[in-house]
PASEBA-1860 file (N, C-alpha, C; in nm, 3 decimals):
! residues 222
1> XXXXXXXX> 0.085/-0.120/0.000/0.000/0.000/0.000/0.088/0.124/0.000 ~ 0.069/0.188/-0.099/0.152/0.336/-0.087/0.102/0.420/0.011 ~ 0.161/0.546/0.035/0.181/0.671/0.115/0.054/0.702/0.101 ~ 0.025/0.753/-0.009/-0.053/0.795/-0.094/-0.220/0.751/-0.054 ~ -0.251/0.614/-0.064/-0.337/0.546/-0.051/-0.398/0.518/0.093 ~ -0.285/0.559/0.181/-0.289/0.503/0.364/-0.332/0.628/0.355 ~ -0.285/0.713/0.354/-0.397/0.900/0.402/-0.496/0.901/0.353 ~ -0.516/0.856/0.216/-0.684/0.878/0.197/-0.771/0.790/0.306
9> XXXXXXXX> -0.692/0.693/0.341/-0.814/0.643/0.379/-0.810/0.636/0.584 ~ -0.699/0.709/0.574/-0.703/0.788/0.742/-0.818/0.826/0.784 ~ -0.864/0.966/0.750/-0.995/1.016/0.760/-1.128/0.930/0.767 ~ -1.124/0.839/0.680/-1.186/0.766/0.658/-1.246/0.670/0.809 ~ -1.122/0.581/0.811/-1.137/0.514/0.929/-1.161/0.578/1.089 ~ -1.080/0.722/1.072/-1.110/0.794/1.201/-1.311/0.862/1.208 ~ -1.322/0.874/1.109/-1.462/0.910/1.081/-1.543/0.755/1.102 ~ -1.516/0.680/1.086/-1.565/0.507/1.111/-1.591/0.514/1.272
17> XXXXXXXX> -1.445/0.539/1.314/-1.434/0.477/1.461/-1.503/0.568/1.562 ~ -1.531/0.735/1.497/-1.591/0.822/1.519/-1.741/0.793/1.545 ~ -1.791/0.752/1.475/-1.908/0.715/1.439/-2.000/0.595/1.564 ~ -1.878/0.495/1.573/-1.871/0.391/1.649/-1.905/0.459/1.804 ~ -1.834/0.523/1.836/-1.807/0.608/1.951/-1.958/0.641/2.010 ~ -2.031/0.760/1.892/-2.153/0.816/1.871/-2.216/0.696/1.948 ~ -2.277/0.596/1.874/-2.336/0.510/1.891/-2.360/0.468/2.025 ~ -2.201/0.440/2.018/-2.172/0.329/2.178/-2.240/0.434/2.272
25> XXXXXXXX> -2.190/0.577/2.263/-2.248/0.664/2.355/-2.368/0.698/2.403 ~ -2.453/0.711/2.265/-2.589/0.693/2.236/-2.702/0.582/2.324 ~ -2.599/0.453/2.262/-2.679/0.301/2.363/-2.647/0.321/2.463 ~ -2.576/0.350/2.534/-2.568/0.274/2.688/-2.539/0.456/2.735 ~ -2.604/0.560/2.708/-2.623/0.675/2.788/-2.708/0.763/2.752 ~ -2.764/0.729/2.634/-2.875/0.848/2.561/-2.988/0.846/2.615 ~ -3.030/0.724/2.687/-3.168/0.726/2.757/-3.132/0.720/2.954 ~ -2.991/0.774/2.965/-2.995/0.686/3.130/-2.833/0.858/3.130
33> XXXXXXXX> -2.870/0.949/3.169/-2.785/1.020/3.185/-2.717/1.065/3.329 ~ -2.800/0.977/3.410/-2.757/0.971/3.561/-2.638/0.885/3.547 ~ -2.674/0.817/3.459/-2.519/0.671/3.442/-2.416/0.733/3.411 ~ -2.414/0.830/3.302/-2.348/0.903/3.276/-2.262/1.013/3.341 ~ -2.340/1.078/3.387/-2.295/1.142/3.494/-2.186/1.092/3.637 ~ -2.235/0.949/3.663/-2.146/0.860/3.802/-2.017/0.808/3.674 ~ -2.042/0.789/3.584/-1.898/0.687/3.492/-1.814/0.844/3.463 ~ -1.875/0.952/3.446/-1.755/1.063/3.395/-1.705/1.065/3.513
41> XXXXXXXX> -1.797/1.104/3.591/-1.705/1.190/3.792/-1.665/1.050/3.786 ~ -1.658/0.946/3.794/-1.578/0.835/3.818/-1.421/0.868/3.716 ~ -1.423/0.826/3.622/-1.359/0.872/3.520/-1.259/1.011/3.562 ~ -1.319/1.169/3.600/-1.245/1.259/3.597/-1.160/1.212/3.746 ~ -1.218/1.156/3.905/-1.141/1.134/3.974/-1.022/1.022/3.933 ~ -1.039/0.957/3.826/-0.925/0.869/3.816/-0.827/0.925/3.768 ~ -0.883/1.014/3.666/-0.752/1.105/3.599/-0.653/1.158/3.692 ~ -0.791/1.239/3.786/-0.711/1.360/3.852/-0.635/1.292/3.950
49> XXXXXXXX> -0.639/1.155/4.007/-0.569/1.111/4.083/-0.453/1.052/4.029 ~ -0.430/1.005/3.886/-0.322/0.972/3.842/-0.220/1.114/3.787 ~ -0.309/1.242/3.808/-0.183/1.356/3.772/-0.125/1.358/3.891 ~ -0.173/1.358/4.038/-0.143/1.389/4.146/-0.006/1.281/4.197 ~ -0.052/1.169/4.166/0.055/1.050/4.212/0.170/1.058/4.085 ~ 0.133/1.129/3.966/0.275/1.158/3.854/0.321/1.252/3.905 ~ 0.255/1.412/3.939/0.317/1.477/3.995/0.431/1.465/4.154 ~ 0.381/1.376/4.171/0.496/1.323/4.275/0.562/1.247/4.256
57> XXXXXXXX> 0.585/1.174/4.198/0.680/1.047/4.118/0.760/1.104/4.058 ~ 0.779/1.207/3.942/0.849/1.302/3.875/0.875/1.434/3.885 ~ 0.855/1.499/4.016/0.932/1.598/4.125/1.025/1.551/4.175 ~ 1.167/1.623/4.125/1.264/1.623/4.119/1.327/1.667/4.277 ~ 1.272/1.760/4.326/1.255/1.828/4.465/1.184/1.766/4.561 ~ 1.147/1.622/4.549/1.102/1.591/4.660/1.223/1.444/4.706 ~ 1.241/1.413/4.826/1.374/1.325/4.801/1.303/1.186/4.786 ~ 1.375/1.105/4.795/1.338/0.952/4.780/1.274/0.868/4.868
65> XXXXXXXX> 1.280/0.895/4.992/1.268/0.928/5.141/1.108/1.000/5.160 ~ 1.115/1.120/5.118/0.983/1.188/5.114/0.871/1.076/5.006 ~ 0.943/1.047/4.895/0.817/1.035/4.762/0.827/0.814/4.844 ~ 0.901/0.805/4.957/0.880/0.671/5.006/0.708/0.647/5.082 ~ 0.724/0.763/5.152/0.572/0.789/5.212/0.491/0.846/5.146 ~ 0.497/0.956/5.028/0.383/1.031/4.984/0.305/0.907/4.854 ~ 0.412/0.889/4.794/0.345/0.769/4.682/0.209/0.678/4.719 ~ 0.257/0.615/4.833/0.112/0.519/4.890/0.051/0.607/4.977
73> XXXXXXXX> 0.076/0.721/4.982/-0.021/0.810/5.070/-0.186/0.862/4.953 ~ -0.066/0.872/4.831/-0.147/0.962/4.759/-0.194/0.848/4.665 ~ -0.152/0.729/4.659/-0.249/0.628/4.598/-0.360/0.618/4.693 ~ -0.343/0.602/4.817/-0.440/0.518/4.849/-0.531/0.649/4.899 ~ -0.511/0.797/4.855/-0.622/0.879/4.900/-0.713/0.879/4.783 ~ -0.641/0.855/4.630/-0.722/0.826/4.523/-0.811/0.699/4.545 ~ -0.758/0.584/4.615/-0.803/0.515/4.608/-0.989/0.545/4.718 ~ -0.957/0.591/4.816/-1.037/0.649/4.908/-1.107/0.737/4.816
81> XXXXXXXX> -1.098/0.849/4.690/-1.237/0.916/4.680/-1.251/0.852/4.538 ~ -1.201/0.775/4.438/-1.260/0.695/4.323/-1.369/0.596/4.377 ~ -1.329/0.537/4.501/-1.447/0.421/4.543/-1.563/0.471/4.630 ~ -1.531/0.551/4.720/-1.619/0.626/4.754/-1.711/0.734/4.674 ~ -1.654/0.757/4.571/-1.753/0.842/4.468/-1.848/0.771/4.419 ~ -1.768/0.666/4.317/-1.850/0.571/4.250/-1.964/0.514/4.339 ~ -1.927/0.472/4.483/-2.031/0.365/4.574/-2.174/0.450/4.596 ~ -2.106/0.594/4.679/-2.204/0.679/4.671/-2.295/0.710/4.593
89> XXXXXXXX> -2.208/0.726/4.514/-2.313/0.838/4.385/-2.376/0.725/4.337 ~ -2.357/0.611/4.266/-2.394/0.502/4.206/-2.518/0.437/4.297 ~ -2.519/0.446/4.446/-2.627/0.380/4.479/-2.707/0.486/4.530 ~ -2.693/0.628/4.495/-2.783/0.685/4.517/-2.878/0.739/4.437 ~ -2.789/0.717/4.272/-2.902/0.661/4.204/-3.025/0.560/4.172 ~ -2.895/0.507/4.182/-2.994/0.312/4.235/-3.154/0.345/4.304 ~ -3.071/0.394/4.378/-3.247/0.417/4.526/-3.301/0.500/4.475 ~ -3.239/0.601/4.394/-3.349/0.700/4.370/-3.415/0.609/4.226
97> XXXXXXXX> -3.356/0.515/4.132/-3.469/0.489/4.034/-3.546/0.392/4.079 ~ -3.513/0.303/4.206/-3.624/0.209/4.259/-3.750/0.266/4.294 ~ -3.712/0.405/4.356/-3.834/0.474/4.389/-3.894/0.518/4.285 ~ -3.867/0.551/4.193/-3.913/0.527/4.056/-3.997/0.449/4.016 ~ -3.919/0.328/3.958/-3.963/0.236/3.899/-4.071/0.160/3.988 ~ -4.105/0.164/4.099/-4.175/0.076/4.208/-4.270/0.213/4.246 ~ -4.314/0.352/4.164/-4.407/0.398/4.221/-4.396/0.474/4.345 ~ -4.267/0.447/4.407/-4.317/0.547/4.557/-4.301/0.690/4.496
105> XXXXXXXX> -4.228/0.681/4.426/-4.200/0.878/4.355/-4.280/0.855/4.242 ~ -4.370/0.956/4.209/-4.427/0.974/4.104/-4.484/1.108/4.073 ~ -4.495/1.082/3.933/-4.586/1.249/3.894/-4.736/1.213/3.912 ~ -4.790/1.319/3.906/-4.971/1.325/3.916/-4.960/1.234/3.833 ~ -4.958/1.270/3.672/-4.969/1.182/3.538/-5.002/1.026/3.611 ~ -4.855/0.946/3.630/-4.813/0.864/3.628/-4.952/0.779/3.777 ~ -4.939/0.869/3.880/-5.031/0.819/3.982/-5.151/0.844/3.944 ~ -5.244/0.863/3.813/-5.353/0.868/3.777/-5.327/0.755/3.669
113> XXXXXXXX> -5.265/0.706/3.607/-5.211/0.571/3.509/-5.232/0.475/3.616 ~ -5.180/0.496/3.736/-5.158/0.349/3.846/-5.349/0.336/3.901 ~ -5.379/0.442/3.940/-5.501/0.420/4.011/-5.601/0.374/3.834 ~ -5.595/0.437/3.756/-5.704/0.375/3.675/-5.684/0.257/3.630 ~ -5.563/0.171/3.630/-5.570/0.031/3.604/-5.540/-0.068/3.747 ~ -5.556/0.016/3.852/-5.565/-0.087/3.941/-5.418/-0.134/4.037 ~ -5.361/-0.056/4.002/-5.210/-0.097/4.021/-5.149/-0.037/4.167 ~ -5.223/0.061/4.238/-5.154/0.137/4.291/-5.179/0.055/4.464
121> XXXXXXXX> -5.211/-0.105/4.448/-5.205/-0.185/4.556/-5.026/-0.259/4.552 ~ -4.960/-0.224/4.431/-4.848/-0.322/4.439/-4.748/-0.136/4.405 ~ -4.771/-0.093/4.409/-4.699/0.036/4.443/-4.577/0.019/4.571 ~ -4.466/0.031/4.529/-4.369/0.009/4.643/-4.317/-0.107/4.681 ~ -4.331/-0.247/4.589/-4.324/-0.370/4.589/-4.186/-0.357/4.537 ~ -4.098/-0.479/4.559/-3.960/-0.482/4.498/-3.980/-0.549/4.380 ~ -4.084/-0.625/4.357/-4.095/-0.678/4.206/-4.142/-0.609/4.082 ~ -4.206/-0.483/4.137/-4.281/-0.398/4.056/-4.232/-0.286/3.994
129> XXXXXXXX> -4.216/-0.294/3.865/-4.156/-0.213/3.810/-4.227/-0.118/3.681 ~ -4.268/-0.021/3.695/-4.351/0.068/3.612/-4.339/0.044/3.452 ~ -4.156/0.068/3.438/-4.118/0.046/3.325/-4.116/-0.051/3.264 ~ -4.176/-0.153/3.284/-4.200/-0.258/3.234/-4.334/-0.329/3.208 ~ -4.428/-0.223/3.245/-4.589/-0.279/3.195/-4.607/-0.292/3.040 ~ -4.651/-0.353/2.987/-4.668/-0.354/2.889/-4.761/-0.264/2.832 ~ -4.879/-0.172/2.913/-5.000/-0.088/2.818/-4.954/0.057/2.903 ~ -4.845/0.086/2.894/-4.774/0.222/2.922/-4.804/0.302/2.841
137> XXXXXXXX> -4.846/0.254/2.698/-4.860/0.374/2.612/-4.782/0.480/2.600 ~ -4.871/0.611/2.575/-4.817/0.726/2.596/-4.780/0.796/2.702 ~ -4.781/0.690/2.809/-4.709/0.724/2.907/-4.564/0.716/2.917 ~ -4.542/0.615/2.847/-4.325/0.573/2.836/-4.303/0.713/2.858 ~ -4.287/0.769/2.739/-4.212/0.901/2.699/-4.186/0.982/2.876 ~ -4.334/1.000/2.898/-4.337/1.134/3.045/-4.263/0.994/3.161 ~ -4.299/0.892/3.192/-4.208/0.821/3.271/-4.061/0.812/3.244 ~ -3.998/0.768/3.121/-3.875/0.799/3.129/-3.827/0.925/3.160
145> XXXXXXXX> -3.848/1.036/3.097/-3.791/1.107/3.110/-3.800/1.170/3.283 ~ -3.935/1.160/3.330/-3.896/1.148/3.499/-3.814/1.093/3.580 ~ -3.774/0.967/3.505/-3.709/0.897/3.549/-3.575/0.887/3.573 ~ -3.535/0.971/3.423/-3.376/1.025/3.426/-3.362/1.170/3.472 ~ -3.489/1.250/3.517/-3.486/1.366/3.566/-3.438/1.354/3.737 ~ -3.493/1.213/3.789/-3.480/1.200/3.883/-3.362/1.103/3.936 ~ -3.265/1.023/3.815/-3.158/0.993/3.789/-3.043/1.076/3.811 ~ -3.050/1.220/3.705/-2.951/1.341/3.763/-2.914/1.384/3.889
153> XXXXXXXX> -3.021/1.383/3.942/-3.057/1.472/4.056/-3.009/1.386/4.180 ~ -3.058/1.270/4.170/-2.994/1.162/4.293/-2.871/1.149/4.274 ~ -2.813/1.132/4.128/-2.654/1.142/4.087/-2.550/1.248/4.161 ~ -2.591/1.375/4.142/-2.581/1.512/4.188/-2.566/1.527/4.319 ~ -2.681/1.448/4.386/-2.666/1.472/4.545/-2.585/1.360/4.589 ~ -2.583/1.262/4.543/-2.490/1.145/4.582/-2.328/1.219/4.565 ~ -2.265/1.263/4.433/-2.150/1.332/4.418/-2.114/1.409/4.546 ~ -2.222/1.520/4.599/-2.201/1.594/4.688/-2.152/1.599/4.805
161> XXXXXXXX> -2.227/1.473/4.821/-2.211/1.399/4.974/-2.056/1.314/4.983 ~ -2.050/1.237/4.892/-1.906/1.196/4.862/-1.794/1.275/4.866 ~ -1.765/1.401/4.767/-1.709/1.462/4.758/-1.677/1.543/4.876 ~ -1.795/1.594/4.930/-1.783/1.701/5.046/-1.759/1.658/5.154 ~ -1.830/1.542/5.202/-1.897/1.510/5.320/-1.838/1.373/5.377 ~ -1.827/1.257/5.297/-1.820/1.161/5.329/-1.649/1.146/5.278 ~ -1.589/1.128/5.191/-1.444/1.153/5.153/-1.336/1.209/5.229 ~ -1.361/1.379/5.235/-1.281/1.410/5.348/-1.224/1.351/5.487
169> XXXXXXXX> -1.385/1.280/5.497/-1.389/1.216/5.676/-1.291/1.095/5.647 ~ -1.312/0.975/5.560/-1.241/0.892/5.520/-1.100/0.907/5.486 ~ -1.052/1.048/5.382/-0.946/1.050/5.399/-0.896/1.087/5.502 ~ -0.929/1.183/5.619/-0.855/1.222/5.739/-0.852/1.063/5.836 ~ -0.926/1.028/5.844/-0.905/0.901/5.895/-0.826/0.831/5.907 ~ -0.835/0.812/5.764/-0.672/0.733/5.703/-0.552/0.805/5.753 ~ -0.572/0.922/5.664/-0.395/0.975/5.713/-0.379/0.989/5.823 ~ -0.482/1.037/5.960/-0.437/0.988/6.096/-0.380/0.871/6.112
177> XXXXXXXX> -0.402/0.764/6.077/-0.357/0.624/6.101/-0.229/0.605/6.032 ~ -0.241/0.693/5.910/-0.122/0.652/5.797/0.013/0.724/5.896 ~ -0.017/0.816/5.943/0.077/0.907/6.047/0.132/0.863/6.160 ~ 0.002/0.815/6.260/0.043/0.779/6.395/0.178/0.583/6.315 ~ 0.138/0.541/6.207/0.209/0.469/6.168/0.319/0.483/6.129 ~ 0.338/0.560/6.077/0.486/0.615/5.995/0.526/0.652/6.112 ~ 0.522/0.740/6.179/0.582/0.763/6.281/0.669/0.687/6.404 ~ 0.545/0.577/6.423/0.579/0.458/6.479/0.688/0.386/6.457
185> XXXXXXXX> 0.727/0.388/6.321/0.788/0.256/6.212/0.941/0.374/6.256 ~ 0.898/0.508/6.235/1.018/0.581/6.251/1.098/0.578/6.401 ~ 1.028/0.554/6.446/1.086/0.565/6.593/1.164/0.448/6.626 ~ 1.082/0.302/6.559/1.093/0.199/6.599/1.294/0.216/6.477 ~ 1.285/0.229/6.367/1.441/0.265/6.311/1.518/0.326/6.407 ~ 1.507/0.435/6.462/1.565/0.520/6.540/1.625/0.467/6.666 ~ 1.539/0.375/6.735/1.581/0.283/6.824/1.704/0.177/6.828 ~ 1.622/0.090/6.654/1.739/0.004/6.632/1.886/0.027/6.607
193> XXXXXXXX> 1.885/0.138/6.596/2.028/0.238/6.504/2.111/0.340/6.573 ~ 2.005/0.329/6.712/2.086/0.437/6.771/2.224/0.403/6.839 ~ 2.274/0.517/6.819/2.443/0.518/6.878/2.491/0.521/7.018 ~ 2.503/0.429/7.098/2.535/0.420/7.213/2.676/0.472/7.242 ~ 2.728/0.551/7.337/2.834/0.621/7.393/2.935/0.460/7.393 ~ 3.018/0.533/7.361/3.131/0.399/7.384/3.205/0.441/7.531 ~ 3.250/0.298/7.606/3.305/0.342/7.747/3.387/0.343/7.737 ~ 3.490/0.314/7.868/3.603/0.341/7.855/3.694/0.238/7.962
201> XXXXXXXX> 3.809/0.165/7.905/3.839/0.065/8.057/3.902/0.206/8.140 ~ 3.944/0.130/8.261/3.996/0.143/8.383/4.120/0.241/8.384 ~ 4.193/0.157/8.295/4.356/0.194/8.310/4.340/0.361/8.193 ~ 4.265/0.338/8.106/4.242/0.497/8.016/4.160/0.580/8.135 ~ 4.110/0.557/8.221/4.022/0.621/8.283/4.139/0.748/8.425 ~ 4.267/0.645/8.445/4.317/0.673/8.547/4.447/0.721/8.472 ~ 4.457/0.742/8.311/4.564/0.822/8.273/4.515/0.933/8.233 ~ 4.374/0.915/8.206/4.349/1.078/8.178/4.303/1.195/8.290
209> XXXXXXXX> 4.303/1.061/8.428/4.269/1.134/8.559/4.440/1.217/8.604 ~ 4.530/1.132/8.601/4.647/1.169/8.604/4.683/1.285/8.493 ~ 4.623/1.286/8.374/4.732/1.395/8.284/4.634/1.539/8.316 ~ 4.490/1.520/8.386/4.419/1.602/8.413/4.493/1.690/8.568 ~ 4.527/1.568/8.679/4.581/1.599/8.759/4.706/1.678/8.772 ~ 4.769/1.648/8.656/4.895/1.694/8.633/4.871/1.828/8.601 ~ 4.796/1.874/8.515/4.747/1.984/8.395/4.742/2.120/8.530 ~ 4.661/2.082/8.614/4.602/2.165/8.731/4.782/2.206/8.818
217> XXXXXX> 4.843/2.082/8.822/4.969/2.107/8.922/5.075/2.117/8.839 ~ 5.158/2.194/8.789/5.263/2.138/8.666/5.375/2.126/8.746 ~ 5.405/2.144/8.885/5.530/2.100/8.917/5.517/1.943/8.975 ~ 5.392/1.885/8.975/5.410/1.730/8.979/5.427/1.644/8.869 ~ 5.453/1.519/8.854/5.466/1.477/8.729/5.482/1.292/8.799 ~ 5.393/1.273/8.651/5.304/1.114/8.670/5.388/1.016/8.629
END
């Protein structure tokens, strides 16, 4: 294949894989944007936690010694708000579309659909799921979109709480422990290593008493 022939058809394939992208994005987030929302903030804390642990790995100014403790300090604080974001936020969507889908949250609309076919005795059931009746009609449309209205919003407050509220506490936690430890481990080196005074025998003890003795009297001599 010539030069020639591979660039034309560059564009080509990047416009393909482009396309692909669309799609994929489309299926699995065009109707569910709360999902969306927990996989990016999932996503941007992973980033931002892998600039933070490069930025210390490749600071030149920090010694070897220092980046011995900060490295697993600062992994494992990423590790503390990527899982805690995701858990949060992710099941506080969860709960908020059960309440959804099972009827305890609803619009007027939707609670005038349940009472005229009879339904609003299995309202709040764990088996019962709105989105899945079959004579929804022209109702789908106004239920989904409540549904991902109320998807965002649980997403949103779940982030908040993570981020603000629940994270901080977890990371201070940790690094108390990560501290009162290091510290520990330091002391416990310090111990093993320390330099004990060297003594002294007898006979050095009673020539330097003598050249001291002498020093004071100079017309005696030892």
């Amino acid at each position: 294949m010539s030069l020639a022939s591979f660039m034309e058809k560059v564009p080509s394939k990047i416009a393909n894989q482009w396309s692909k992208f669309k799609v994929h994005m489309l299926k699995n987030y065009g109707e569910n944007p709360g999902k969306m929302l927990v996989h990016t903030g999932t996503l941007g804390w992973i980033l931002s936690s892998l600039a933070q642990v490069g930025a210390v790995v490749f600071n030149d100014k920090i010694s070897s010694e220092q980046k011995s403790f900060l490295i697993p300090q600062e992994i494992a604080d990423a590790a503390v708000n990527i899982i805690s974001f995701y858990l949060i936020t992710n099941s506080m969507k969860s709960f908020g579309a059960k309440l959804v889908s099972t009827g305890k949250l609803r619009t007027k609309r939707i609670r005038n659909f349940l009472e005229k076919n009879e339904l609003m005795g299995r309202v709040g059931k764990r088996d019962f799921n709105i989105g899945e009746l079959d004579n929804l009609g022209s109702l789908a449309d106004h239920y989904k979109a409540f549904k991902n209205g109320v998807d965002v919003v649980t997403s949103t407050v779940g982030s908040i709480i993570s981020c603000n509220i629940l994270t901080p506490i977890l990371r201070n936690e940790y690094a108390s422990k990560r501290q009162k430890k290091a510290l520990a481990h330091r002391q416990e080196y310090q111990m093993k290593n320390i330099q004990h005074p060297k003594g002294i025998s007898i006979a050095d003890y009673q020539k330097l008493s003598a050249l001291k003795y002498s020093t004071k009297n100079p017309g005696l001599r030892v």
